[in-house]
DSSP file (Angstrom, degrees, kcal/mol; ACC not computed):
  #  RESIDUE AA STRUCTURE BP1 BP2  ACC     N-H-->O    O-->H-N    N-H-->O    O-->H-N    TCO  KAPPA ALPHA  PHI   PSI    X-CA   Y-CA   Z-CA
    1    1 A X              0   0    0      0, 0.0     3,-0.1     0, 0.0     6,-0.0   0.000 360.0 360.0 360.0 108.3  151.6   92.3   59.2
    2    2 A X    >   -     0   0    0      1,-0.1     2,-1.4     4,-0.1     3,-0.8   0.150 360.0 -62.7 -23.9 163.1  152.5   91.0   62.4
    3    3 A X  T 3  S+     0   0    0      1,-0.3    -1,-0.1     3,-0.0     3,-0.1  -0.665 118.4  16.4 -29.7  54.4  150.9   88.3   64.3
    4    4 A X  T 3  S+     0   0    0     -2,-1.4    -1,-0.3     1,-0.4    -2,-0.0  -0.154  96.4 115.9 129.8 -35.5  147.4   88.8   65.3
    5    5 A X    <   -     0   0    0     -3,-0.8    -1,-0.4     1,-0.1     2,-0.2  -0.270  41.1-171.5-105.0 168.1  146.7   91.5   62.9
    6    6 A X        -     0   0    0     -3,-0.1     2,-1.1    -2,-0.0    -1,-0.1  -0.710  35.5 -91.3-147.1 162.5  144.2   91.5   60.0
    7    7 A X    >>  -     0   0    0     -2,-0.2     3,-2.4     1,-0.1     4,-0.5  -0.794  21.7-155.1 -75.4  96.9  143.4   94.1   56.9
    8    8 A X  H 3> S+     0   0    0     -2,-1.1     4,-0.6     1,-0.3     3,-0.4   0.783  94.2  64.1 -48.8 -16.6  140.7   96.7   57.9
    9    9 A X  H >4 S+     0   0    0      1,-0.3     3,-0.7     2,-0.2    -1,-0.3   0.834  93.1  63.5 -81.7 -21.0  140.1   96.9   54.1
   10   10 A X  H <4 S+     0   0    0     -3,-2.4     3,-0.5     1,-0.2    -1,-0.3   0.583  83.8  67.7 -72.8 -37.3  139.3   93.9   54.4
   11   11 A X  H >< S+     0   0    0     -4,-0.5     3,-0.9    -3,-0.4    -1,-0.2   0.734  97.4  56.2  -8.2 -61.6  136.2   94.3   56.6
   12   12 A X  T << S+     0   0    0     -3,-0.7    -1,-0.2    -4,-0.6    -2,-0.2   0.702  98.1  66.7 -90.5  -3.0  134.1   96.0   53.9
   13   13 A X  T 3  S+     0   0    0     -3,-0.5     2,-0.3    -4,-0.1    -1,-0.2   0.227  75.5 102.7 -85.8  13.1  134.6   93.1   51.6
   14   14 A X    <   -     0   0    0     -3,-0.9     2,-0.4     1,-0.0    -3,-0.0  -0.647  55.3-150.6 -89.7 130.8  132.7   90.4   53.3
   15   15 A X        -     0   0    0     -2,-0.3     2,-0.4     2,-0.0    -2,-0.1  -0.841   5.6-151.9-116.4 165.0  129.7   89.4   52.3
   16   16 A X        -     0   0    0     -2,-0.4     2,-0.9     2,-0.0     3,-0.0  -0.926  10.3-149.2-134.9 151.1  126.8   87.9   54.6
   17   17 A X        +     0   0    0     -2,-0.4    -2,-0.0     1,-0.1    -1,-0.0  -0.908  35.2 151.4-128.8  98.4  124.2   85.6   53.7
   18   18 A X        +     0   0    0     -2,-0.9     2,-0.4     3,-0.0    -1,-0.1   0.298  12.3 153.3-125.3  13.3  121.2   86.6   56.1
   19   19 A X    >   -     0   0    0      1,-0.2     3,-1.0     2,-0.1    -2,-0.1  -0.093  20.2-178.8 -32.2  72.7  118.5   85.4   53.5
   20   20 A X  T 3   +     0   0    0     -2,-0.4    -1,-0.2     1,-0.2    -3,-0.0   0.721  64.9  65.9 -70.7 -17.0  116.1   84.7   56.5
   21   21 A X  T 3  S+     0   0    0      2,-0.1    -1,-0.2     0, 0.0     2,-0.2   0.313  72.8 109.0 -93.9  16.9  113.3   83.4   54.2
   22   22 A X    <   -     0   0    0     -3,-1.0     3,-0.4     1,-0.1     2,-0.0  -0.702  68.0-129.0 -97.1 166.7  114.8   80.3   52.9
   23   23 A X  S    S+     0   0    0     -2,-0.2    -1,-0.1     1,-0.2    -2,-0.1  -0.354  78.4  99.3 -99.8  40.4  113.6   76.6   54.0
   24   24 A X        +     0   0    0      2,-0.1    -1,-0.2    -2,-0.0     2,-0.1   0.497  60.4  97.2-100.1 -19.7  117.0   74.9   55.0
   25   25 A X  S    S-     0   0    0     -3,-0.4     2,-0.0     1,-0.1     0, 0.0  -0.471  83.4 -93.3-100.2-167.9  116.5   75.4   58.7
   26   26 A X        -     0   0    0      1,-0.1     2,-0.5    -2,-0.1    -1,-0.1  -0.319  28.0-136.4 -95.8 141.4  115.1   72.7   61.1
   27   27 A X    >   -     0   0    0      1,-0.1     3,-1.4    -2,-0.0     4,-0.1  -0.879  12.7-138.4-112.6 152.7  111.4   72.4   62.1
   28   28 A X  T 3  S+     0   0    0     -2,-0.5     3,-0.4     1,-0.3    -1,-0.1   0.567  96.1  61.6 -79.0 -11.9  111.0   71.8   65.6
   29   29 A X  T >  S+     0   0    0      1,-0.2     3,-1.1     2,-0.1    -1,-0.3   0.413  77.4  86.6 -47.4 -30.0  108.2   69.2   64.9
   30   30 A X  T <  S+     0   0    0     -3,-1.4    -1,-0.2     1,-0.3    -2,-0.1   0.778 102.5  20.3 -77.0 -16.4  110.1   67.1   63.1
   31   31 A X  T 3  S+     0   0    0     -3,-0.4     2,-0.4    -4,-0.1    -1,-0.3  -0.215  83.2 152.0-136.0  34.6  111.8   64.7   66.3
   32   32 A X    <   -     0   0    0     -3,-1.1     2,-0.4     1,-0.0    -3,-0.1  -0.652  31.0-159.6 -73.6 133.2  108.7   65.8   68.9
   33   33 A X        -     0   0    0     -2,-0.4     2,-0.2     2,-0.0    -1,-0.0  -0.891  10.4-155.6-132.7  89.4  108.6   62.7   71.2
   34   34 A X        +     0   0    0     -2,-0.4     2,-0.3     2,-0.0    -2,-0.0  -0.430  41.4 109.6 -73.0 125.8  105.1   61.5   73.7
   35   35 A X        -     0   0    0     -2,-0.2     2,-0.2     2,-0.0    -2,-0.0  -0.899  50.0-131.5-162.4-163.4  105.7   59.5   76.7
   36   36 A X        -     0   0    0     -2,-0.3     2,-0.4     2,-0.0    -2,-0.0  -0.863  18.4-133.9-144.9 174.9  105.7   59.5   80.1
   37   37 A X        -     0   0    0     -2,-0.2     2,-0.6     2,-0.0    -2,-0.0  -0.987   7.8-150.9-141.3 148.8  108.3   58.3   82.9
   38   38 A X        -     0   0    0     -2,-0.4     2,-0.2     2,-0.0    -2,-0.0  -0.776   3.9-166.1-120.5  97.4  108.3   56.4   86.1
   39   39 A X        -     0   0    0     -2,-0.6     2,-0.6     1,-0.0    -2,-0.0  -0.447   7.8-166.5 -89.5 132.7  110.3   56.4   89.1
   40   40 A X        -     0   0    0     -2,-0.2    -1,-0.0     1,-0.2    -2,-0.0  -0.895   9.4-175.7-118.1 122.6  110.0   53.8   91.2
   41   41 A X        -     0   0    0     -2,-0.6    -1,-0.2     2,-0.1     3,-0.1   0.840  18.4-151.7-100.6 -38.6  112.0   55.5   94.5
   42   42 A X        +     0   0    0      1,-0.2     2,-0.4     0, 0.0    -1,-0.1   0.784  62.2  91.1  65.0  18.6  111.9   52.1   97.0
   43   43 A X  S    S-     0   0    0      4,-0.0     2,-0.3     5,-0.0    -1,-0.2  -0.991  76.2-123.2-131.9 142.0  111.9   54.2  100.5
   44   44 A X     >  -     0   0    0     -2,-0.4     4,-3.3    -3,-0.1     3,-0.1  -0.632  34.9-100.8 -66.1 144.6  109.1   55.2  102.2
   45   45 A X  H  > S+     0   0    0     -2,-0.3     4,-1.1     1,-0.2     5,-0.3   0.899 120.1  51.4 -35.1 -58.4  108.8   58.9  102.9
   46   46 A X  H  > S+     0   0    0      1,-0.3     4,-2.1     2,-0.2    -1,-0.2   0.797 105.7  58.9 -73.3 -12.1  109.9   58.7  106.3
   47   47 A X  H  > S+     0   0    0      1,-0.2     4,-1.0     2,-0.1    -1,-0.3   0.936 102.7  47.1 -82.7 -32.0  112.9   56.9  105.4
   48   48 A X  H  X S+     0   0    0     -4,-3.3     4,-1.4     2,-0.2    -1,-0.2   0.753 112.3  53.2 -71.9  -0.2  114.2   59.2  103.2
   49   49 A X  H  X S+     0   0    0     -4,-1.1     4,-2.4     1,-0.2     5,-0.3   0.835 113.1  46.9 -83.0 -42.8  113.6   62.2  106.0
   50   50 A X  H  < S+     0   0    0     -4,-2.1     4,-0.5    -5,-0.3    -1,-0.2   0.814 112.1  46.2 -79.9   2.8  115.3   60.2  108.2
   51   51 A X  H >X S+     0   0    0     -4,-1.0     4,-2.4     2,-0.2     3,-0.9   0.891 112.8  51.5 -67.1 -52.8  118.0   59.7  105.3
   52   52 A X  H 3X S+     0   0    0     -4,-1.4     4,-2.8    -5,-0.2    -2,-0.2   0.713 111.0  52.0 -60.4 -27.5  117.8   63.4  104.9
   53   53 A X  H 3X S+     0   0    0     -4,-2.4     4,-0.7     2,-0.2    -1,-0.2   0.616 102.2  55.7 -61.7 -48.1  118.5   63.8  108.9
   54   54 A X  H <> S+     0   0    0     -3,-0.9     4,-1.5    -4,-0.5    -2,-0.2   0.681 108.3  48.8 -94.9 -30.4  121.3   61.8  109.2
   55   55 A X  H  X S+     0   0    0     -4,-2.4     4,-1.8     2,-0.2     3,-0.3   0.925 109.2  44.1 -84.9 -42.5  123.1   63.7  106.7
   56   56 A X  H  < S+     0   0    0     -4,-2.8    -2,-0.2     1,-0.2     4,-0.2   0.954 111.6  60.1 -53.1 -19.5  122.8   67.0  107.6
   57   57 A X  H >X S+     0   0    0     -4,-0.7     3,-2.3     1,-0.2     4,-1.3   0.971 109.3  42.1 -48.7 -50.9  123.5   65.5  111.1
   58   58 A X  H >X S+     0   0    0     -4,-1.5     3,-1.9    -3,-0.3     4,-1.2   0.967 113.6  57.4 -57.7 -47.1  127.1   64.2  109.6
   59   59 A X  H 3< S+     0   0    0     -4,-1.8    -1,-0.3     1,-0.3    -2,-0.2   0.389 102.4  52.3 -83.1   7.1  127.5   67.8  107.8
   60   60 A X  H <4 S+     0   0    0     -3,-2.3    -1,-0.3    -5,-0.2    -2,-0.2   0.433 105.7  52.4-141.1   1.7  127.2   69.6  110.8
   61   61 A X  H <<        0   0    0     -3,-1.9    -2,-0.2    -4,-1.3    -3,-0.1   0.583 360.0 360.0 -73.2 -18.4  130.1   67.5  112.9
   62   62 A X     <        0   0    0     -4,-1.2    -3,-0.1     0, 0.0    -1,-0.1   0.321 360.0 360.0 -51.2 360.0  132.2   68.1  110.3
């Protein structure tokens, strides 16, 4: 056999373990996590417009 290349016979001799009823996999409950979050942003609205302003202004001397 060459480089790369495999036994086809080999194919039908695999076995697969697809046992879908068993209790080994992960319950999605187990790490569920309540909070909340809070940004505190430190601009006024109109500063960030004028933020917002001033770059497209720059992006469009470019």
């Amino acid at each position: 056999m060459g480089f790369g290349s495999y036994d086809e016979s080999e194919q039908d001799n695999q076995e697969y373990d697809a046992d879908l009823d068993d209790d080994t996999g992960v319950s999605t409950e187990e790490n569920s996590h309540e909070g909340s979050v809070d940004f505190e942003i430190g601009a006024s609205n109109d500063e960030l417009l004028d933020r917002l302003k001033d770059i497209k202004d720059d992006e469009n001397e470019a």
